[in-house]
VOSE-381129 format. One record per residue (C-alpha): x, z, y; residue in one letter. Coordinates in steps of 0.5 Angstrom, whole numbers, plus 2048, in hexadecimal, padded with zeros to 3 digits. Each point is the difference from the previous one (the first is absolute). Layout:
// VOSE-381129
    px    pz    py   residu
     X     Z     Y        a
...
// end
This chain:
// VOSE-381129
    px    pz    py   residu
   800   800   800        x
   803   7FE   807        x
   801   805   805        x
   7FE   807   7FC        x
   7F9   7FF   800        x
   7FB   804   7FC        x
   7FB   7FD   7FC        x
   7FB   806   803        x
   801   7FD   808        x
   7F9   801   803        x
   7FE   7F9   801        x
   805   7FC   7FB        x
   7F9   7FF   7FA        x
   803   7F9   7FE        x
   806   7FE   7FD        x
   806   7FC   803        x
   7FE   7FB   7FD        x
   7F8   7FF   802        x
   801   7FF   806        x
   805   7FA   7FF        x
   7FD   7F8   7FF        x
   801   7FD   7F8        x
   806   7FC   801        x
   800   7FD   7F8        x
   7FA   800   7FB        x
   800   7FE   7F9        x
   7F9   800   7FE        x
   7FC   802   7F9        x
   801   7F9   7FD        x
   808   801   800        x
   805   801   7FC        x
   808   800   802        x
   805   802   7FC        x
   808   801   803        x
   803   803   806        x
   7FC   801   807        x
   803   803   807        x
   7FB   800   805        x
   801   803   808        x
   7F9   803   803        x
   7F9   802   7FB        x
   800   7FC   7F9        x
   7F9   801   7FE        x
   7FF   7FE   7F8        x
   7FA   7FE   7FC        x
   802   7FE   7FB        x
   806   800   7FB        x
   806   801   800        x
   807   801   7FC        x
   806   801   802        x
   804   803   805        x
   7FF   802   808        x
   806   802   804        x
   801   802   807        x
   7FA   7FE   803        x
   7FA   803   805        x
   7F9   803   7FD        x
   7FC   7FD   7FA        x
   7FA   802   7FF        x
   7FE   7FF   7F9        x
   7F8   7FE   7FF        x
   7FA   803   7FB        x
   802   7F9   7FC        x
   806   800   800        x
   807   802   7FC        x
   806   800   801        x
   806   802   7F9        x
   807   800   802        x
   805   804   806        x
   7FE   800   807        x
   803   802   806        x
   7FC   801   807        x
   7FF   805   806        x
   7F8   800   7FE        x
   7FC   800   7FA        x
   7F9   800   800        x
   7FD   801   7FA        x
   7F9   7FD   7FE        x
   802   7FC   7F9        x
   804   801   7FB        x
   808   801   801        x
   804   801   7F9        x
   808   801   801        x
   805   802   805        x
   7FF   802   807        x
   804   801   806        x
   7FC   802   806        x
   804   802   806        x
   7FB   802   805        x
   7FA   802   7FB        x
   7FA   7FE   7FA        x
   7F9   801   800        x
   7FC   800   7F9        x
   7F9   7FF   802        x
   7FA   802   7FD        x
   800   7F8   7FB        x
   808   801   7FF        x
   803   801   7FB        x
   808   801   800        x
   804   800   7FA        x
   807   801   800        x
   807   802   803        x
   7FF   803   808        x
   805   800   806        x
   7FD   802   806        x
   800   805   806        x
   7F7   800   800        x
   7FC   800   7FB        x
   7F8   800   802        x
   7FB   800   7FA        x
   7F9   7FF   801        x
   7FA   804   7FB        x
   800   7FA   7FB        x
   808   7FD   800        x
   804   800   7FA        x
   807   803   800        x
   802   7FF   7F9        x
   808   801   800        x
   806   803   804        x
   801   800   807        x
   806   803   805        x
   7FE   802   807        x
   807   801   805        x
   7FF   801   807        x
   806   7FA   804        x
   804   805   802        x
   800   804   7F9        x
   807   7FE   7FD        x
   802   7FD   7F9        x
   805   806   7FE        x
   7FB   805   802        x
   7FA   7FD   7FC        x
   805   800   7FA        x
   803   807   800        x
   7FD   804   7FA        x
   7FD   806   802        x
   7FF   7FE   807        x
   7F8   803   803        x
   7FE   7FE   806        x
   7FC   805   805        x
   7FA   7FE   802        x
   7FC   805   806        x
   7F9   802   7FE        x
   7FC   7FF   805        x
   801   7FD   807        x
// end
């Protein structure tokens, strides 16, 4: 997330990526297999194997499904999603979603209904990789504000 901003901002009810215009779609009745990179927001309906790198937000419609690694700054989830994903700002399961897999991502927002079936890995940006490898170590969290 840019700037530290808390998911819990007065006045911040949609996603990033809501507000943004569609700059790629791929509807119900498509298939595409191999390697994808795209800037912007990426909305799939339909299906798709392979890799996604490097790239803007996807937003993964009630029809669609997608096998295979992907990496993006935003996931939103409405389909199905079965493999590796790196997200770096943050993934939504929503309630039609369905995610199966390895997760990377510093957010994880899941809707009554979504399915999370696998292992997910939450880090902050500034959390260093030395840290989250040393055995034993606990992080100390304030319990109320």
């Amino acid at each position: 997330m840019t700037g530290g901003k808390s998911m819990f901002a007065k006045g911040d009810s949609k996603p990033s990526s809501a507000s943004e215009e569609i700059s790629a779609f791929l509807g119900k009745e498509t298939v595409f297999e191999g390697k994808m990179t795209f800037q912007g927001v990426f909305r799939l309906d339909g299906k798709f194997q392979g890799e996604i790198f490097e790239s803007g937000n996807l937003v993964v419609g009630e029809s669609a499904v997608v096998k295979g690694k992907v990496g993006v700054q935003t996931m939103v989830i409405h389909g199905a999603v079965e493999g590796e994903v790196h997200a770096g700002a943050r993934v939504e399961i929503h309630a039609t979603g369905k995610f199966s897999g390895n997760l990377f991502t510093p957010v994880l927002l899941i809707q009554e209904g979504g399915i999370f079936e696998g292992h997910c890995k939450m880090k902050q940006p500034s959390d260093k990789e030395e840290d989250l490898q040393t055995p034993g170590r606990e992080k100390t969290l304030p319990l109320s504000p």
